[in-house]
N, C-alpha and C positions, 0 to 999 in steps of 0.2 A: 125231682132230682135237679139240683143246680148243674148250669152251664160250665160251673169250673171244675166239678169234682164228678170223672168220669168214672163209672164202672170196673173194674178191672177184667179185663178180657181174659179167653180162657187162656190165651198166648201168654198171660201176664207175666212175667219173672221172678213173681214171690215163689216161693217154694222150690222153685229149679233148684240142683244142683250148679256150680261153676261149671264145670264144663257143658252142661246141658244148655244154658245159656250163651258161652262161647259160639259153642256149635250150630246157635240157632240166629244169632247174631252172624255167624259167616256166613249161613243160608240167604238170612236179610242181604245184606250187603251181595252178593252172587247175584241175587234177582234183581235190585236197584242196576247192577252194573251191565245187567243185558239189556236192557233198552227196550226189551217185550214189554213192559208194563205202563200202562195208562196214568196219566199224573196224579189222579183220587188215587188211585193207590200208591205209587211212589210213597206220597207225602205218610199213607199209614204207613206205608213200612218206614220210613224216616222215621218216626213218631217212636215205632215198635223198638228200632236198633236202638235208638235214644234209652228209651226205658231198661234195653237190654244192659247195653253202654254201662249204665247208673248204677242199674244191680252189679256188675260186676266187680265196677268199683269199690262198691259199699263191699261184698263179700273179698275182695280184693285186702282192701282198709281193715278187719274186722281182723282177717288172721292176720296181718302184722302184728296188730295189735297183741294177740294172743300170744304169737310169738317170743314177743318181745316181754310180755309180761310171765312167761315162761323161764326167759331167760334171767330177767332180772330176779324172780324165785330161785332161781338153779344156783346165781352171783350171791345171794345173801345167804344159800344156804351153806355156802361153802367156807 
């Protein structure tokens, strides 16, 4: 296994739901902000919200898309 192409954890955020990822993303961030945790970990979870972050995005970006390509169906059908 190369050094640049990690694993995907079970945490991963493929398959989540949007909110599912939200929700686990607010968790990340809750625990970064209490101050309990040791800097190896911080940085994973830094790493994890990152990834969360991205998919969100991307599922974020996707339905506009859909949206919009709905709508522009709905405009020419009329």
């Amino acid at each position: 296994m190369s050094a640049e192409k990690k694993p995907k954890s079970p945490k991963s955020p493929e398959g989540q739901s949007l909110e599912d990822a939200l929700a686990r993303l607010e968790a990340v961030v809750e625990s970064m902000e209490s101050g309990d945790i040791p800097l190896d970990k911080l940085v994973a979870r830094y790493e994890e919200g990152m990834q969360l972050l991205k998919s969100c995005e991307e599922k974020l970006r996707s339905a506009e898309l859909r949206i919009e390509e709905l709508s522009s169906d709905e405009d020419s059908a009329s």
